[in-house]
Each structure stands twice: as C-alpha cells, then as structure tokens.
C-alpha positions in Angstrom: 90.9 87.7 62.8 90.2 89.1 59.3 92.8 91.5 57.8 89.7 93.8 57.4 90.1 93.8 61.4 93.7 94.5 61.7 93.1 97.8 59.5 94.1 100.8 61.8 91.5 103.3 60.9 92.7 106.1 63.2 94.6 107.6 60.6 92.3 107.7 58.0 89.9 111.0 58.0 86.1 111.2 56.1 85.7 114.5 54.3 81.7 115.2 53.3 80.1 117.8 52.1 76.0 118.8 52.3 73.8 121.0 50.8 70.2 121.1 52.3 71.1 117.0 52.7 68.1 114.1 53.1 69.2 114.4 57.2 68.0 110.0 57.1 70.9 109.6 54.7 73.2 111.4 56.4 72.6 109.8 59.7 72.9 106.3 58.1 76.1 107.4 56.1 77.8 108.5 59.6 76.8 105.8 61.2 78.4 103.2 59.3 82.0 105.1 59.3 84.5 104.2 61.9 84.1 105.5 65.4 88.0 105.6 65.0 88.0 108.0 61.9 87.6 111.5 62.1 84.9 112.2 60.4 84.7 115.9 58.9 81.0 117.3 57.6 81.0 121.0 55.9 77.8 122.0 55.3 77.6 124.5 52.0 74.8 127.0 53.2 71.8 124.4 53.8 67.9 125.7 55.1 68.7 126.7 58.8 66.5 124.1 59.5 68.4 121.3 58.0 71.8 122.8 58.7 70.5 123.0 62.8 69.9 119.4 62.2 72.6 118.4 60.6 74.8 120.3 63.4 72.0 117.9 66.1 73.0 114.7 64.1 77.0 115.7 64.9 77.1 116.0 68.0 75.0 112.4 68.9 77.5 110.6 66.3 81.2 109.6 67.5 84.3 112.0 66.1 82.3 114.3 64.1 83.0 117.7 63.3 80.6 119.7 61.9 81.5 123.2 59.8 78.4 125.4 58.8 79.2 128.0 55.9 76.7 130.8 55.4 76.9 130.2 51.6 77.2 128.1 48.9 81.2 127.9 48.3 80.6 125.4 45.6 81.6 121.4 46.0 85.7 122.1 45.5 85.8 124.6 47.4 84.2 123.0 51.0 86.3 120.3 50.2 89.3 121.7 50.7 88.0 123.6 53.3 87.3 120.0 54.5 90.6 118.6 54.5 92.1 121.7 55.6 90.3 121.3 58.7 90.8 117.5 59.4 94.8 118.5 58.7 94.7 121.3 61.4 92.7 118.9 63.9 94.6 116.1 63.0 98.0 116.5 61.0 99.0 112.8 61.5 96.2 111.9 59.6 97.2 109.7 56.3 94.2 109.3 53.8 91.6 111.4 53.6 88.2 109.7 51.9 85.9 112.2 50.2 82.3 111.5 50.9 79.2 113.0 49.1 75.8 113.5 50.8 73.6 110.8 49.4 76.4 107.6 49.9 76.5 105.2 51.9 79.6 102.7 52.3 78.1 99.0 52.6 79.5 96.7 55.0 82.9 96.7 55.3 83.8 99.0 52.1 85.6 101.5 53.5 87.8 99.1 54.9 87.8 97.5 51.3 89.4 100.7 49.7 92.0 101.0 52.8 93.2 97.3 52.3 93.2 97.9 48.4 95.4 100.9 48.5 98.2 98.7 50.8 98.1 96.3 48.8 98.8 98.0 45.5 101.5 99.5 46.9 103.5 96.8 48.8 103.0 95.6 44.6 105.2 99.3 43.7 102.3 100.6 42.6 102.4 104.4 42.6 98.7 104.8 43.2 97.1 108.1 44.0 93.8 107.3 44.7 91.2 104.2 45.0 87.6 104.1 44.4 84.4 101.9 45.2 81.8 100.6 42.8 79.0 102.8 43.2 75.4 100.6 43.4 72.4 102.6 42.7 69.6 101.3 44.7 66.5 102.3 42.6 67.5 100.2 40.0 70.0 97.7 40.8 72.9 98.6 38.5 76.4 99.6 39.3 78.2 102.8 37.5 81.0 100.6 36.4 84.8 102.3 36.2 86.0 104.3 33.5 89.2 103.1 31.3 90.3 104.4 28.0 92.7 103.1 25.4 94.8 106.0 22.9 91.3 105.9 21.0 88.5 104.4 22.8 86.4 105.6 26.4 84.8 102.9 27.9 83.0 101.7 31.1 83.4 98.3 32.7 80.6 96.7 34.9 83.1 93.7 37.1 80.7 92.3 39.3 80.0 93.5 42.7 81.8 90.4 44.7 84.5 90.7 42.5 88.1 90.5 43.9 90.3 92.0 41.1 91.4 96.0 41.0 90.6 97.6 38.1 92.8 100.2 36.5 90.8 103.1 35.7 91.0 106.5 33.7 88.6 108.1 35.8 87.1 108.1 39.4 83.6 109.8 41.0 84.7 111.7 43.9 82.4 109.7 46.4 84.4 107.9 47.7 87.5 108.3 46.4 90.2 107.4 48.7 93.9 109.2 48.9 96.9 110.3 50.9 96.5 113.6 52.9 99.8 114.0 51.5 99.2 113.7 47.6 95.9 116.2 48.0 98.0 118.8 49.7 100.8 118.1 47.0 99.0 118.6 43.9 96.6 121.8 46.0 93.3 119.8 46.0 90.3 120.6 44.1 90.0 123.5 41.8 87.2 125.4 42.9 86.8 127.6 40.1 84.6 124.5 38.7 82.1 124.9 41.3 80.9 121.8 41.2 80.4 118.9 38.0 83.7 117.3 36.7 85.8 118.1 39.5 86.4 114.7 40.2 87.0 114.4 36.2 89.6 117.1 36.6 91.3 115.8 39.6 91.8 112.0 38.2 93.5 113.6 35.2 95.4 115.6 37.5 96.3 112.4 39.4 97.5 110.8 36.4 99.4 113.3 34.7 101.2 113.5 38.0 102.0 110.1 36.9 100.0 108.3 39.7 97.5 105.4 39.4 93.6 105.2 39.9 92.2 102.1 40.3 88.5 100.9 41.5 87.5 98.5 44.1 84.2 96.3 42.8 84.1 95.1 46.4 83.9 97.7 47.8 80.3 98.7 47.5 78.8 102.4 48.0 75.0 103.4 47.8 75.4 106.1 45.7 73.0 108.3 44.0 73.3 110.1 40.7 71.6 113.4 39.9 67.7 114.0 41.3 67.0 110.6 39.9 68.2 107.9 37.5 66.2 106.4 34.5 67.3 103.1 32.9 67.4 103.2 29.0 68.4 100.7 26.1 71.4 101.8 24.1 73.1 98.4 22.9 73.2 97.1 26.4 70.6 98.7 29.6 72.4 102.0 31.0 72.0 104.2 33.4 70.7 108.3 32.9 71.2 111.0 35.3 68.8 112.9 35.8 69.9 116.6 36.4 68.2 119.8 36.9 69.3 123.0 34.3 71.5 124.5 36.7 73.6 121.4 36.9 73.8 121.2 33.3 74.9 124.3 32.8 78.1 123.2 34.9 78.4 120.5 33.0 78.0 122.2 29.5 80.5 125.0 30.6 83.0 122.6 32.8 83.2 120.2 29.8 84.3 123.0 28.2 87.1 124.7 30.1 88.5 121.1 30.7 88.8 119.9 27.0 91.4 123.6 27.1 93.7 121.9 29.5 96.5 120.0 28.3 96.8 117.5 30.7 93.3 116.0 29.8 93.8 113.2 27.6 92.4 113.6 23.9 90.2 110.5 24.0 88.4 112.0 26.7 88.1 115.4 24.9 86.7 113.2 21.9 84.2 111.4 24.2 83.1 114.0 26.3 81.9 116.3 23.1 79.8 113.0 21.7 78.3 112.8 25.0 77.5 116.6 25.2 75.3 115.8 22.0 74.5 112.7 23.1 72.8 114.2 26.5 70.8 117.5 24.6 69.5 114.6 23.1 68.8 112.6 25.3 67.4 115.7 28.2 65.0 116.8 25.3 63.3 113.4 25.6 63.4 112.4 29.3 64.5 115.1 31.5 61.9 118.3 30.8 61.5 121.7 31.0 62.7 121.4 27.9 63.1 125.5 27.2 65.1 125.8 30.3 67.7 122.9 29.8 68.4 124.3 26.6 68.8 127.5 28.0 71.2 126.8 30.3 72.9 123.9 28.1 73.8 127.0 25.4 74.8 129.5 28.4 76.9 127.0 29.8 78.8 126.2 26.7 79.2 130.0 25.7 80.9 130.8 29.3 83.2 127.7 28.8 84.6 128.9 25.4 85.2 132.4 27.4 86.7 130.7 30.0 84.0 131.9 32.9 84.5 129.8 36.2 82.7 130.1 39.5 79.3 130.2 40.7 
C-alpha cells in the first residue's frame, strides 16, 4: 500500500469558486476530488442557467455542497464565505484546498500536496501553505514557482516528475493548500481586492507571518490562465495571459494598493512595476481592443494611487 493510500482525506475540505463556469470542467474537477473530502462550491452570481446546472452537477457528485449568491461578491470574498461554510459544516476539518473553476488536479495531486505538507513539517518546517505546478494544456508548459532573492524575482520551471519541494516567494491560489487554522488566524482573504493578486497578497501575508510556501512539481493541476494563453520568445519561450480590460484594471489598480503595504517585499514592488510596463506593452501588441485596455489600464492605476478597493 502506497503512502498516497494511507492519506486520511476526511479532514481535508475543497473550497471553489464559479462564475458562469465551463459546467464540463467543473464536472471533471469534482470528480477527481475525494469522495471523502467535503467539497464546498460557491457560485458568485452565474447565468441562472449555469448556476441551475451547477446546483444539478452537486447534487449527482459525492459530499458536495453547493452555495448560489445572487451577485458577484468578488473571488476573496466567496472564499471566505467558502471556508466559513466548510468550518460551520465541518469544524474538525484541518486543511482547506482552494480550488478555481477551470483546474483540474491530475492523478493523485491532491494527495501529492497533503503528503508534501506532512512531510515538511515532521522536517520543523513552519509551512503555511503548499502549492501544485500548474500545467497549461494548450501549450504544454508549466507556470513554474516564484522565488526571489533581496534583489532578484524569478521563476523556476523543475520538471513535472520532479520529487524535490521548492521554496517559493509566491503561490497561485489554485490550489493552494493550508491549515483551516492558519486561514482563520491570519482572517483569510482580503476582499477589498475583488479579485487579481489576492493570492499575491496572501503569500506575503503568509510569509510575513513568518511561515513557509513551498510548491509541489509533482503535483500536477490543469490550470488555465486568463481567456487564453499565447506563447512568446523573451530569452527563453514564456507564457502570456491573456486577460480581458476589466481584469486589467484589477490588476493595474491591485498592483497598486499592494506595493503601499509594508509587508510586501521591495523586490516584488521593483518587479511588479517593470512588469506593469512590460504588460501595456505587451497587451498593445497581442491582446486587442487596444482603446479599451488602455482605458481601463490608466483607470486602474489612478484608483490604486487613491486607494479605491472593491468592485
């Protein structure tokens, strides 16, 4: 019997959110979770339509719970609402894995990250939250982790079979792996971000709470990022989100009100305004209507120097 086996998955709770979801994906990301896990879905306002068949898709799938909210609450916000309600149906519950729509854990992942996480801390590690290597489908390359050094922010590709834990600076939120315990301790996510870098701000929060993050290459999710991705050459083939002008006005303005707080380390605040430039530049080449990126790009930055949050 494999120690993957042995791995008592009754304590550990799935949090996802949706928002007018691909119903297919959903249904295949359910599906591959534990029948033992509680497995938590808050839908954020979806199509009535979608959110009936999402609430369809619940009740044919074991230990789901499905929450409908008549809005849009934003990403941080139906989170917590998430883990709130896997804590009232289930207060024994000891990590909590935060799921977005479009992933999909590959065989035996999730059972990866739990493994990972007792094992770095029978090694003393004070770790706050463990992460998968996210694979995107469409074109075959992985996301890689984030580390930084008092002057550099990188990214590391390991490979996907890859044993070794990698210390990281940074985690996506799909995925991302904790203690019920540690979210409730620190008060989850802050929902005044609505949505983009709230797992930015919630690693740095991990860390300055002097916890560790560290990613799991074997560990594999499906994972898509933005509407689409488009691969590009920049000294080395990467990876481009592509993102409507809505979401880049979250970014634009959420970039902003994070480089404000003092528990984000300066090398980020150093990267993060290069890659602000870096991606007006690159959305006026690849990611048209030009006008209204820009448009929103400038609003966004404007409401994160007057410190506007929300929707």
């Amino acid at each position: 019997m494999s120690s993957k086996s042995c791995l008592d998955m009754s304590g550990m709770a799935t949090v996802t959110v949706t928002f007018n979801p691909d119903v297919a994906v959903l249904t295949a990301q359910l599906e591959s979770l534990s029948a033992a896990a509680l497995k938590v879905v808050i839908d954020n306002g979806s199509d009535p339509a979608i959110s009936a068949a999402i609430s369809d898709l619940a009740s044919k799938v074991a230990s789901v719970v499905f929450v409908a909210n008549q809005n849009n609450m934003g990403l941080g916000a139906a989170i917590n609402q998430g883990v709130a309600t896997v804590l009232r149906i289930a207060p024994q519950t000891e990590f909590v894995l935060l799921l977005d729509q479009d992933s999909q854990p590959q065989r035996e992942s999730v059972e990866s990250l739990l493994e990972a996480f007792h094992q770095l801390e029978s090694m003393g590690r004070n770790v706050g939250c463990v992460g998968p290597l996210l694979l995107d489908t469409a074109t075959g390359f992985t996301h890689g982790f984030h580390q930084s050094t008092r002057w550099r922010w990188k990214r590391v590709y390991p490979r996907v079979d890859s044993t070794a834990l990698v210390p990281c600076a940074n985690l996506n939120g799909s995925g991302t792996l904790m203690r019920a315990s540690l979210f409730q301790g620190l008060g989850g996510l802050d929902e005044r971000l609505f949505i983009d870098h709230l797992d930015t701000d919630w690693s740095f929060r991990i860390t300055a709470s002097h916890h560790e993050l560290w990613g799991v290459p074997k560990a594999v999710f499906v994972h898509k990022m933005g509407n689409e991705s488009r691969r590009f050459w920049l000294f080395g083939w990467r990876l481009w989100p592509m993102r409507t002008p809505q979401r880049h006005y979250y970014l634009f303005r959420n970039t902003v009100l994070l480089m404000r707080r003092s528990y984000v380390p300066f090398v980020w605040k150093v990267w993060a305004a290069v890659k602000l430039l870096v991606t007006c530049v690159m959305t006026l080449i690849l990611n048209p209507p030009r006008g209204a990126q820009l448009e929103r790009m400038w609003c966004g930055l404007r409401h994160g120097f007057s410190l506007k949050t929300g929707r």
